[in-house]
N, C-alpha and C positions, 0 to 999 in steps of 0.2 A: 441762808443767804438772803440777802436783800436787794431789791434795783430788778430793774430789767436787764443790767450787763452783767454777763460773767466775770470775774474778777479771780484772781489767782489769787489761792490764798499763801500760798507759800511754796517757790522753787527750791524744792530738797534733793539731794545729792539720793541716788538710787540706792543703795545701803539703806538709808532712812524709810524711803518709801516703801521697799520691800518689810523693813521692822513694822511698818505702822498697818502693813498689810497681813502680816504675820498675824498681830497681836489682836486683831479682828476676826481670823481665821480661827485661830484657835478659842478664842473667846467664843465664836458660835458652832466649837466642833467640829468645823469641818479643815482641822489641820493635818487629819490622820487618811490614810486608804479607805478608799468606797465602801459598802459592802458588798456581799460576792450573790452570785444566781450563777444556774448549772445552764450549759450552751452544749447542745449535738454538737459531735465532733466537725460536723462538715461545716459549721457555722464560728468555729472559734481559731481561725486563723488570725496572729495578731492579736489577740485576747491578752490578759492578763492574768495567771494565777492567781487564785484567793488563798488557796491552802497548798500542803504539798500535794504531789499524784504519786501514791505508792503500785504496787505492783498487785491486781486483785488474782492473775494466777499466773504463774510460770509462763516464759515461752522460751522454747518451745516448751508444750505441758506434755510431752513426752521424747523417749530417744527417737530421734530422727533421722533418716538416711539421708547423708548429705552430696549422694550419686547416685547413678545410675548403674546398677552391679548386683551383689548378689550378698543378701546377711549373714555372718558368719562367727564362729566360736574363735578368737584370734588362736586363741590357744591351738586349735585344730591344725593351725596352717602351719606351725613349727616345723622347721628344716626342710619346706619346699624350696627347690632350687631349680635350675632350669634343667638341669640333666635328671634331679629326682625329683619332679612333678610330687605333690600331695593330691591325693586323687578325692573327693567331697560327692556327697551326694544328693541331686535337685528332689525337693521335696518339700513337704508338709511342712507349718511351723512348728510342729510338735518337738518335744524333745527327744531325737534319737541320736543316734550315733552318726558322727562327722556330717549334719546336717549342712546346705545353703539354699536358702531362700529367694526367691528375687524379689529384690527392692524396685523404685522408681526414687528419683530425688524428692524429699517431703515425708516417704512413707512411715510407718511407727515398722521399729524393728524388733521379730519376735523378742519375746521370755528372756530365750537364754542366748540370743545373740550380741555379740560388743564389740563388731567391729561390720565394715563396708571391705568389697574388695570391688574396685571399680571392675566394669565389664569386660569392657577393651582388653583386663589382665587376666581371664579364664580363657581357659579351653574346653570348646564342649566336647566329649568324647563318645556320645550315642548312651540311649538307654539315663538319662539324667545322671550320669556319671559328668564330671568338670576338673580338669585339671588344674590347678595352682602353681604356679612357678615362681612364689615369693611370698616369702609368710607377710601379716598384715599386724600393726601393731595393735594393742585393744584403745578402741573407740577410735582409731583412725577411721577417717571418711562419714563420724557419726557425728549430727550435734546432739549433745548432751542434753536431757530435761534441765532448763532454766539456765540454756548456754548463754542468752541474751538478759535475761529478768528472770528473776526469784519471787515467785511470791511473798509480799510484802516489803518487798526491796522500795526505796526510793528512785522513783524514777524521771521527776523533776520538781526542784525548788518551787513554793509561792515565791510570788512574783515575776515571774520570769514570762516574758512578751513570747506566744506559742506562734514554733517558728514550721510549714510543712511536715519536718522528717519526726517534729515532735507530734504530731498528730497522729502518726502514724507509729509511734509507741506507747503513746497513750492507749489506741485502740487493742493494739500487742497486748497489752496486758491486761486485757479485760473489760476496759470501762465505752460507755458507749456516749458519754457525755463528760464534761470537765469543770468542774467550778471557778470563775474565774470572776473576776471583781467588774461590777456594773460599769458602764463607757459615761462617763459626767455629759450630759444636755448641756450643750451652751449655745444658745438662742442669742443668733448677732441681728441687731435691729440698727439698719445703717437711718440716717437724717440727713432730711435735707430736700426743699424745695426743687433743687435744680438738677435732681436725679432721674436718668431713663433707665431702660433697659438695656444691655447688647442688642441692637439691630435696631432701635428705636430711631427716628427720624431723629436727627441733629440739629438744634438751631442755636446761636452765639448765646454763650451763658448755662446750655444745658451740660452735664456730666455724667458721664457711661456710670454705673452703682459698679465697678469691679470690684471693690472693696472686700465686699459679702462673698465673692467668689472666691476671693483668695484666702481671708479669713477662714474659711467653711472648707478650703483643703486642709488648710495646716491642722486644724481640731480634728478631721478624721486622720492626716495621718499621722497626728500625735496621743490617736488614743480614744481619740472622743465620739460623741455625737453633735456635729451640728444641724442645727435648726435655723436654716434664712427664711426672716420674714419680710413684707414687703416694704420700701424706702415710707415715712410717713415724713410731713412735711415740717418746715422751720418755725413750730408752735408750740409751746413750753406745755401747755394743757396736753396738746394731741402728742408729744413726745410722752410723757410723762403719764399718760395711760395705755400707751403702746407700751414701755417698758414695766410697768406692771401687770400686764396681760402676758408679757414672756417671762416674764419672773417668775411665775405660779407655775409655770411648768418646765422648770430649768435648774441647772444645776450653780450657773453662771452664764451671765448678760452681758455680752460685748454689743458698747452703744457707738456705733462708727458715725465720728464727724461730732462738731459742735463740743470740742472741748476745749476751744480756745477759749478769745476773751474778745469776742469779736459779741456786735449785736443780736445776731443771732445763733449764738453761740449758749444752747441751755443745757446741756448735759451735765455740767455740775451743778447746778440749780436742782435738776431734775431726780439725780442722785440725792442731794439735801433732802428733798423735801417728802423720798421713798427709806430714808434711811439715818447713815453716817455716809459724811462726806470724807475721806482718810486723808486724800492726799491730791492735790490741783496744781498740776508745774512737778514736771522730773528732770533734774540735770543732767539730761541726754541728748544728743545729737544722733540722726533723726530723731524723732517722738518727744519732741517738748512739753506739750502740753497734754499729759496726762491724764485721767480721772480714775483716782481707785475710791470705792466702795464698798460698804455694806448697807443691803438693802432689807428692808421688815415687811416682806409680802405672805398676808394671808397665813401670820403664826410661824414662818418661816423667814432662815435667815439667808439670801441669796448674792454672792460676792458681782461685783460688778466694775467693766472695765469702759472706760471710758476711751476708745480708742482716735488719735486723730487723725483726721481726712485726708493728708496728702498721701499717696499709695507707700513710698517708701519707710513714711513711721508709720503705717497701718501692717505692713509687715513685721518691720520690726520690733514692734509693739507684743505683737503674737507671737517673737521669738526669746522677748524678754519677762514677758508676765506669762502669759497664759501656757507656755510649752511646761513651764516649770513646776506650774498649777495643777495640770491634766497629769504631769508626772507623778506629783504628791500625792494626787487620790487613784492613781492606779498604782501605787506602791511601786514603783521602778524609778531608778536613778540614769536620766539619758546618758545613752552612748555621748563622751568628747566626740565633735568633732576632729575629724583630721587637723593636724597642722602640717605648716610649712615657714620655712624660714627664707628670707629672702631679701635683695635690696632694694629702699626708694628710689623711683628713677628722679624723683620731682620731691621740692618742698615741700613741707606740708604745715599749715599752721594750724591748729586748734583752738576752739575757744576754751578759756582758762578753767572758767568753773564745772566742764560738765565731759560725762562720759562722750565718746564720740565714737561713732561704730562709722568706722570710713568703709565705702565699699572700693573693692579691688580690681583688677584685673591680674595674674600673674603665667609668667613667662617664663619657660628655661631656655637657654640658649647657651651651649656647649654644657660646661659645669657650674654655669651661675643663672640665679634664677633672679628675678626681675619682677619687681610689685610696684605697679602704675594704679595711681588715684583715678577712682572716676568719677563722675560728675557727683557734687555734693548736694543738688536739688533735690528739697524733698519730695517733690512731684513724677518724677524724673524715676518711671518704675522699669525702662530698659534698663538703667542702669544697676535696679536687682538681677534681671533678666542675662546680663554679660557677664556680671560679676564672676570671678573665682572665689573671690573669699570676703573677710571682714580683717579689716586690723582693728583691733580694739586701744582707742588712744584712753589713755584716762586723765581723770581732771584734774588740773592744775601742769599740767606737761610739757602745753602748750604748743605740741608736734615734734615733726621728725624733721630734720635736715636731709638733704637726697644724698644719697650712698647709707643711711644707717641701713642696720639690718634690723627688720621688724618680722614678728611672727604673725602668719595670716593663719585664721579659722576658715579651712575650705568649706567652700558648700559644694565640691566639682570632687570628683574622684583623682588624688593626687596622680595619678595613672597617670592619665590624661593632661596632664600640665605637662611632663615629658613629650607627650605626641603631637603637642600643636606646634602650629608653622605661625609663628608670630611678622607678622610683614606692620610695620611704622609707616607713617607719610602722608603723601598727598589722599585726600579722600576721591574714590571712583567706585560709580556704582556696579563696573563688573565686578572686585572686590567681594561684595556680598554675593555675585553667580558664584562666583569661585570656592566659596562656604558653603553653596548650598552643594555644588558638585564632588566637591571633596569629602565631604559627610553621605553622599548616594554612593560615589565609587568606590569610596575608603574607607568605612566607619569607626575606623578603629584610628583614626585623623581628625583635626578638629584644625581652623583654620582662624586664626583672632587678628583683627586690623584694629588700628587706634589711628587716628586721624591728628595730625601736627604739622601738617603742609609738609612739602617736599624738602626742605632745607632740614625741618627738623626729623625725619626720615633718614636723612643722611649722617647728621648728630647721632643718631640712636643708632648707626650703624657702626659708626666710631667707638662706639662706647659698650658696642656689644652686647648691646639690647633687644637687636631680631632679627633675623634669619634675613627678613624682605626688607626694602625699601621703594616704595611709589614713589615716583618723582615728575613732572614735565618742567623742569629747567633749561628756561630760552638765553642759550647766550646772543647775543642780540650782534655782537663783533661778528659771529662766526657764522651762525643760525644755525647753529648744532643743539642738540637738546642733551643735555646733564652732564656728558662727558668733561664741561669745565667744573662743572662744580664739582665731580668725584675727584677729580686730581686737587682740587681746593681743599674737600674736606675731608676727604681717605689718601692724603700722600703714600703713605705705607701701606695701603692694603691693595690687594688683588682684585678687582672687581671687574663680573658681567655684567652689562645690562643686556637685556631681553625685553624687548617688547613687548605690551600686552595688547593695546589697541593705540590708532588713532581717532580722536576724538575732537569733536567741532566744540569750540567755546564761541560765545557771544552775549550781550546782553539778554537777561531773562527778565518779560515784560507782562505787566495786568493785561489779560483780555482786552484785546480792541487798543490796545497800548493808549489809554488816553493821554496821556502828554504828552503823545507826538516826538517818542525820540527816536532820533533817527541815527545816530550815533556817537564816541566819544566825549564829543564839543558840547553836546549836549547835559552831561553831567556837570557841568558848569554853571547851570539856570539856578537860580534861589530857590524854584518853586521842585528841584530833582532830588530827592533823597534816596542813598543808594545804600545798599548791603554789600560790607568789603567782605571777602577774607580774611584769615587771618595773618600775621608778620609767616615770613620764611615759606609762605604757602605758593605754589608755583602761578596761578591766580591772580593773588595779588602783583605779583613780579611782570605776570603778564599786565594785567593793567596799570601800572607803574611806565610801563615799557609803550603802553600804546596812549598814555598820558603824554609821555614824553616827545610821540610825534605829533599829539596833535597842540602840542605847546601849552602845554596845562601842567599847575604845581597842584599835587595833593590837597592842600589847604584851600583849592578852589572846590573842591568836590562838597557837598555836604553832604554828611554820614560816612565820609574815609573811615574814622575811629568805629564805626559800628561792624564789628568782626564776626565773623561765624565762622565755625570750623566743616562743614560740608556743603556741597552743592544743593542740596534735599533741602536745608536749614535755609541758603539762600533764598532758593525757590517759595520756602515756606514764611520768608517776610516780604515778599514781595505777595502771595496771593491773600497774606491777613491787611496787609495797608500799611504795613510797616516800615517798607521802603514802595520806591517806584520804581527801581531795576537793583540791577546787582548783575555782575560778569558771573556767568556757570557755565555747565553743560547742556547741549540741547536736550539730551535724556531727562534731565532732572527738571527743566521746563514743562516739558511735555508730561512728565508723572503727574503734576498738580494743573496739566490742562493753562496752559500762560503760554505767550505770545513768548517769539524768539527773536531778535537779529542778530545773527551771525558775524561773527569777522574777525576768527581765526583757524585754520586748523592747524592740529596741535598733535607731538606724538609723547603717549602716555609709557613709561618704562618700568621695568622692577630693576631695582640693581639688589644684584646676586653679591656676594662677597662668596670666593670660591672656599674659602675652607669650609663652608656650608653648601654646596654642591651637590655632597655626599649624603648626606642626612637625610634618611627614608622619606620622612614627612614631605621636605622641601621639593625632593625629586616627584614624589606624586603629585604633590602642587601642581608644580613647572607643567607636567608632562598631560595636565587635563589642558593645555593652550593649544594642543596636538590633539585634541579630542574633538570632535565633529557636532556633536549635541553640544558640547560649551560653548564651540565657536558658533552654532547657528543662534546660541543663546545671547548673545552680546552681538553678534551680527542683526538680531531684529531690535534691539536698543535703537531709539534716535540719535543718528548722528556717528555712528561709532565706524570704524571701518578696520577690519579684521586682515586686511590682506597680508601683514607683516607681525601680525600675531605669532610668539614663539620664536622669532629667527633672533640670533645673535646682535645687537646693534652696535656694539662695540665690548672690548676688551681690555680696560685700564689696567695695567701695574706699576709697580712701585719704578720711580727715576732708575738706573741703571741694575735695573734685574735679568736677568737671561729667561727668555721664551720658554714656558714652561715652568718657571717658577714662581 
């Protein structure tokens, strides 16, 4: 390559890229399984077979007593019965006449004995005389020499990932070590000038290196060895001998960051000019920009992945090359993930040319299950973090319309999608206590909220999307909160609300509020920019509402259009400069440290839809609102007031239904 900028050389469809990395692969050898080295048993958990493990001796390597009784000639015991006792005699192992021995469970049982009579079934009659009152079959109560393994039996396939219980057959049959194929070195060397450490002082501009952390789990627990070395800065020289100093001692180099095509962006330069450049630009969503190689270090040929910097194609990236990779040379073919099948709650468009790995959230609720798009930022690594699964759109598709049914690859234990309490709606930050209490009281519970404001809470209740609904809907005629809008948008269904708290809203202000607002009328100024909510959110409705008295149209506000969908998000453009207020909660002020004014309190509700009442999940929900540690846990929140926590607020049913139904 030539220039100081990176330049793509060509955006190929992943099929190609993976060919072009194949053909590299194989061309330097290293297409096939590692080679193998012998690991003590207590070290090779998770290992990989090299070869098969045959049987080096019987087990058991003799007959064994598989009780606690007495050894005996089964033949001996013929036609004992409980009226005519067969009467034996305790003694030596030698061979005499109507001999019984005493065993313990484990013991080797004499010569000429081939059977067990457990203990419990003798009688002792003085003088090592024993009664019998029930003959015994031959070899009942004994295991047999090589009742588990036969010497030279096959006792487990090469390849195959050594799992506990096989370790413990391995050692069964003799051997005290296992051959099993070397773990691949893959030495990740992240770039990049503007990298700290976790705990590193923060200043505007710098970036946490998590990259290497997450990278460096997936390699070990896909088999590997990783090797993290320290972040080197944004210098094509100083990259480019950093990644030959790992090369020399690695099986493969994941070079994290700078594979764009940005200024400082050398990684495929860097690859060029250690190697063959394969492949720059993959048609994939997340991880666009690419870099596959092969690198010529020191007589050696070392494959090399050029991984990009946003966290969510840094993982992905490591689930589409490198899992596959580590698989190859440890000769195993990965387990399929789980699937699941299910419907889009929401649109979904794709870009035309390229794979697209959407992340999911999903949901059952009665007998249908429910798969909600999350955020498509590549940046954006909660959003690995929530995830249930992946849909895999592929290219030219161009998406799904809401209601198809799509198949998700879980990354969650399909268990567990049946046990969550899926609650839709307004966002509040007791929501998140309520996850963390339901996962300590419950654990075999999982509690998932999506944020879509209140209205659309109530939508997704309709449509039988989730258990809960958040709501604070002010009718303003009535001054009742949601009861109008459930008989609006649930005519037909049965619905509780329940309170979860009351909560103070107000404007959330910079430290020291330098603009001096003082309130409503204020949003009005040229010099005021504000952070809204978003449409349907109860939020916005309230500021709409309290627009409305102070004699202000929307289009007076500047920033109305600027939306976010949480109180936290709010808070969090108001403390970067983004806005100069935004309507929240006082909690959510007070978490990033900002100035409050006040001027509403407000009561926050779940509405329940009663045929959901019942359902295990839901009811332990509900019933931590009744818990004393939850409530003191949202009782110490700013602003929040718990006294009506848990009580009934109302009872909507359908127009002329009878009580009770």
């Amino acid at each position: 390559m030539t220039g100081e900028r990176a330049i793509y050389l060509r955006d190929i469809p992943l099929d190609d890229a993976w060919a072009a990395f194949d053909a590299a692969l194989e061309q330097a050898g290293l297409d096939g399984p590692f080679p193998a080295e012998d690991v003590p048993l207590d070290a090779a958990l998770g290992r990989v077979t090299a070869q098969p493990v045959w049987a080096r001796v019987s087990a058991p390597h003799y007959h064994a007593s598989a009780m606690d009784g007495y050894a005996v000639r089964a033949g001996d015991t013929l036609g004992a019965t409980e009226t005519q006792p067969v009467t034996l005699q305790e003694g030596t192992p030698e061979d005499r006449a109507r001999p019984a021995w005493p065993v313990n469970t484990g013991q080797p049982l004499p010569a000429w004995a081939d059977a067990v009579i457990m203990i419990e079934h003798v009688q002792p009659l003085g003088d090592g005389r024993l009664a019998i009152h029930a003959p015994v079959a031959p070899w009942q109560h004994v295991r047999p020499l090589g009742e588990d393994m036969v010497a030279t039996e096959l006792v487990l396939p090469a390849n195959h990932a050594l799992r506990p219980v096989d370790l413990g057959a391995i050692a069964g049959c003799g051997h005290a070590a296992v051959r099993v194929r070397r773990r691949p070195r893959v030495a990740i060397q992240p770039t990049g000038s503007e990298l700290v450490q976790p705990g590193d002082p923060l200043v505007p501009g710098a970036i946490i290196e998590s990259n290497g952390l997450v990278l460096a789990a997936q390699v070990r627990a896909w088999g590997g060895e990783p090797i993290r070395l320290p972040p080197v800065p944004d210098e094509r020289a100083v990259i480019r001998a950093a990644v030959e100093r790992a090369a020399a001692g690695a099986d493969l180099i994941l070079i994290n960051a700078g594979s764009s095509a940005g200024s400082e962006d050398h990684t495929a330069a860097v690859v060029d000019s250690l190697g063959d450049l394969l492949v720059h630009g993959v048609a994939v969503r997340p991880g666009h920009p690419v870099v596959l190689g092969m690198l010529h270090v020191q007589g050696r040929r070392v494959p090399a992945i050029g991984v990009p910097g946003y966290p969510v194609s840094a993982a992905l990236t490591g689930e589409i090359f490198v899992k596959p990779l580590l698989a190859r040379w440890l000769g195993i073919v990965p387990a399929p993930p789980p699937t699941i099948e299910g419907e889009l709650t929401r649109k979904v468009l794709s870009p035309a040319g390229d794979d697209e790995y959407l992340r999911v959230a999903v949901g059952q609720v009665g007998e249908r299950v429910w798969v909600t798009p999350l955020g498509r930022g590549a940046g954006v690594i909660t959003s690995l973090v929530r995830a249930d699964g992946i849909v895999r759109i592929p290219r030219f598709s161009e998406g799904h319309a809401a209601g198809d049914r799509v198949r998700v690859l879980l990354t969650r234990d399909p268990g567990q999608i049946a046990r969550t309490v899926s609650i839709i709606g307004s966002h509040d930050l007791t929501l998140d206590l309520l996850a963390q209490f339901l996962a300590e009281r419950h654990p075999a519970y999982r509690l998932s909220s999506a944020h879509v404001g209140s209205l659309g809470g109530l939508l997704a209740l309709r449509r039988g999307q989730a258990h809960l609904a958040g709501c604070h809907l002010l009718d303003v005629d009535s001054g009742e909160y949601n009861v109008t809008y459930i008989r609006q948008y649930l005519p037909d269904a049965a619905v509780r609300l329940i309170t979860l708290a009351g909560r103070v809203q107000g404007l959330i202000l910079p430290p020291g509020n330098p603009k001096g607002i003082r309130g409503i009328a204020d949003l009005a100024r040229p010099d005021v920019r504000y952070a809204n909510r978003q449409r349907g959110a109860g939020t916005r409705l309230l500021l709409d509402h309290l627009l409305g008295q102070a004699g202000l149209a929307p289009d007076q506000v500047r920033g109305y259009e600027h939306e976010l969908i949480t109180h936290l998000a709010v808070a969090a453009a108001v403390q970067s400069g983004q806005a100069d207020c935004g309507l929240g909660v006082l909690a959510a002020a007070r978490a990033l440290e900002l100035d409050f004014l006040p001027l509403a309190q407000e009561r926050y509700d779940l509405a329940l839809p009663l045929e959901h009442a019942a359902v295990p999940q839901v009811a332990a929900a509900l019933d931590l609102l009744h818990d004393p540690a939850f409530r003191a846990a949202v009782a110490a929140l700013p602003g929040y007031d718990i006294s009506q926590m848990g009580e009934v607020a109302a009872e909507i049913r359908p127009a002329g239904s009878k009580p009770g139904i």
